[in-house]
N, C-alpha and C positions, 0 to 999 in steps of 0.2 A: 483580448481573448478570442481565440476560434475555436472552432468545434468539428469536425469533419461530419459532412454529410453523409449519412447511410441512406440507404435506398429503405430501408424499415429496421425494426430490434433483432431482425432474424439476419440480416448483411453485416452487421455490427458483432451480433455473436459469432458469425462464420469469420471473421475478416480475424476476431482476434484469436479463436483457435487456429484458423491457418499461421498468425505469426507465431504462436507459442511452439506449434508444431516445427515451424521453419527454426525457430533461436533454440530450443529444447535439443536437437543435435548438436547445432555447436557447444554448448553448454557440455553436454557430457563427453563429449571427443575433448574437449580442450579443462575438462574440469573446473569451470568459473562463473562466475557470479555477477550481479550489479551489487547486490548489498556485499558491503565490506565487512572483515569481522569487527575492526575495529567500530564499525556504528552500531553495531549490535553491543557491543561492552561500550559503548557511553551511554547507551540507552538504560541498560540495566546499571550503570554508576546511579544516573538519576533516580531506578525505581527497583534497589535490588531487593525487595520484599513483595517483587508481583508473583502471582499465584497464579494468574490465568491470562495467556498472553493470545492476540488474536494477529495473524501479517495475513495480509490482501496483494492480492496478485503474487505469489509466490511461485511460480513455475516450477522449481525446482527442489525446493522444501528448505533450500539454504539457510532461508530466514530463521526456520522452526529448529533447525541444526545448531545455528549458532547458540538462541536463546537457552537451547537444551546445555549446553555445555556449561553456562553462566548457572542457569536455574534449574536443576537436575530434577527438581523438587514440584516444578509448574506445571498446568497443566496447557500447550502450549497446541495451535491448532490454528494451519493457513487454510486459505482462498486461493481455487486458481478456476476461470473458466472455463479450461479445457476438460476435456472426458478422460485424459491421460493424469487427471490428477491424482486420482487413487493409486497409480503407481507409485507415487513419492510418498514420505514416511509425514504422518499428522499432516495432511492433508484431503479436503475433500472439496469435489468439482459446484462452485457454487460463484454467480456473479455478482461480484462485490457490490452493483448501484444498489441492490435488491437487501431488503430486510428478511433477514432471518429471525422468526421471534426466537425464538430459542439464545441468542447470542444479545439481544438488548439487553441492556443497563446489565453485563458480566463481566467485562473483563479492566482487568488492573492496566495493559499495555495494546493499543492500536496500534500497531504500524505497518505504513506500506509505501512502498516507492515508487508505484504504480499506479499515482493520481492521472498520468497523460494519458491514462488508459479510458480513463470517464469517457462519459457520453452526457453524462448529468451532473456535474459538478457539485454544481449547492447543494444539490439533492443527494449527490452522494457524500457528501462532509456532514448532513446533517443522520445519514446511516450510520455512520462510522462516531460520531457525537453519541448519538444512542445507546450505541454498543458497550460505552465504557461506565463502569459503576462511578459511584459517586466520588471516588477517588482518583480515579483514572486518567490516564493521558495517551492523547495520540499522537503518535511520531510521524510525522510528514515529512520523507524525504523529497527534495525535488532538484533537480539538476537545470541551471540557469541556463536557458536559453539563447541558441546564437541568433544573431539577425535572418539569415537566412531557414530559420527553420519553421516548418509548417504542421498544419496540423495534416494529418492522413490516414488508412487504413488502419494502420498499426498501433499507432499512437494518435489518436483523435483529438486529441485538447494540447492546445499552446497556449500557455497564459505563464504571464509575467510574474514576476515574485509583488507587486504592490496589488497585483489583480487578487490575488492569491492570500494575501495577507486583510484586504478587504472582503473578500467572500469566507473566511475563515469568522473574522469579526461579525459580521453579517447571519452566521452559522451559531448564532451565539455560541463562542466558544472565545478566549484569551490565551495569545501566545505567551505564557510565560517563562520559555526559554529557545534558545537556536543555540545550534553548532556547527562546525563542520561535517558534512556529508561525505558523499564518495567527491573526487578531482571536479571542480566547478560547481558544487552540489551543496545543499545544506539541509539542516532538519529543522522542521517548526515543533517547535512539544506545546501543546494545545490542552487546553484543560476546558470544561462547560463553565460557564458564567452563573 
């Protein structure tokens, strides 16, 4: 596992509103996504009676879009860093390592694909652990790593799927299911112990 260094939490939070800033153009010129719809409807296959759904690091509200379509009915509500987040629909600007009380032990669905984004790993799985009521499952998408890739500004955290599956275990929490993700990609569904 690496972690990119920041100069302090305040270089960390510039570095990743600069990237959302930078990727948030291309996104709306080309209309597109990282989360696929397809992983949004196997997630809801698993848990089609959530009620209150939470996505972290959502840039673009895609996540909270797809979910709406499935669950017309939920009350459904992303996380983006940026100050641009209140422009997108059920979104509000808040950074995901960080506890919200308002959001512990509520929601039925966690998911976010946006773990590379950490700065605090453990500490942020055991945020996002919190967040889900007693029935709850969080969907950790993660995209397998090439050799050549590192951790940096934008994406701060490279760690491996057995790193990953160890700090999840570690997070008291049990995988107990994966699937397929977006192209090289998978999802852990994670429930507390």
């Amino acid at each position: 596992m690496e972690i990119f260094k920041y100069k302090d939490y305040d270089d960390y939070i510039k570095s990743q509103i600069e990237g959302n800033l930078k990727k948030i153009d291309n996104i709306k010129a080309k209309n597109i996504a990282y989360v696929k719809p397809e992983t949004i409807a196997q997630i809801v296959k698993r848990m089609p009676d959530a009620k209150r759904i939470l996505c972290h690091g959502t840039r673009s509200a895609k996540e909270q879009l797809y979910f709406q379509k499935h669950l017309s009915d939920a009350f459904i509500i992303g996380s983006e860093i940026s100050p641009n987040a209140e422009e997108f629909p059920m979104t509000v600007e808040h950074d995901f390592n960080m506890v919200k009380e308002e959001w512990v032990n509520s929601f039925d669905i966690v998911y976010s694909n946006s773990f590379d984004h950490s700065i605090t790993p453990f500490e942020t799985l055991e945020v996002w652990r919190d967040q889900l009521n007693d029935s709850g499952r969080l969907f950790l998408e993660h995209t397998v790593q090439t050799r050549n890739h590192v951790s940096d500004r934008t994406d701060p955290l490279k760690i491996e799927k057995q790193e990953l599956i160890d700090m999840i275990d570690k997070a008291d929490m049990n995988i107990v299911d994966e699937f397929r993700g977006r192209e090289k990609g998978y999802v852990l569904v994670c429930e507390k112990k």
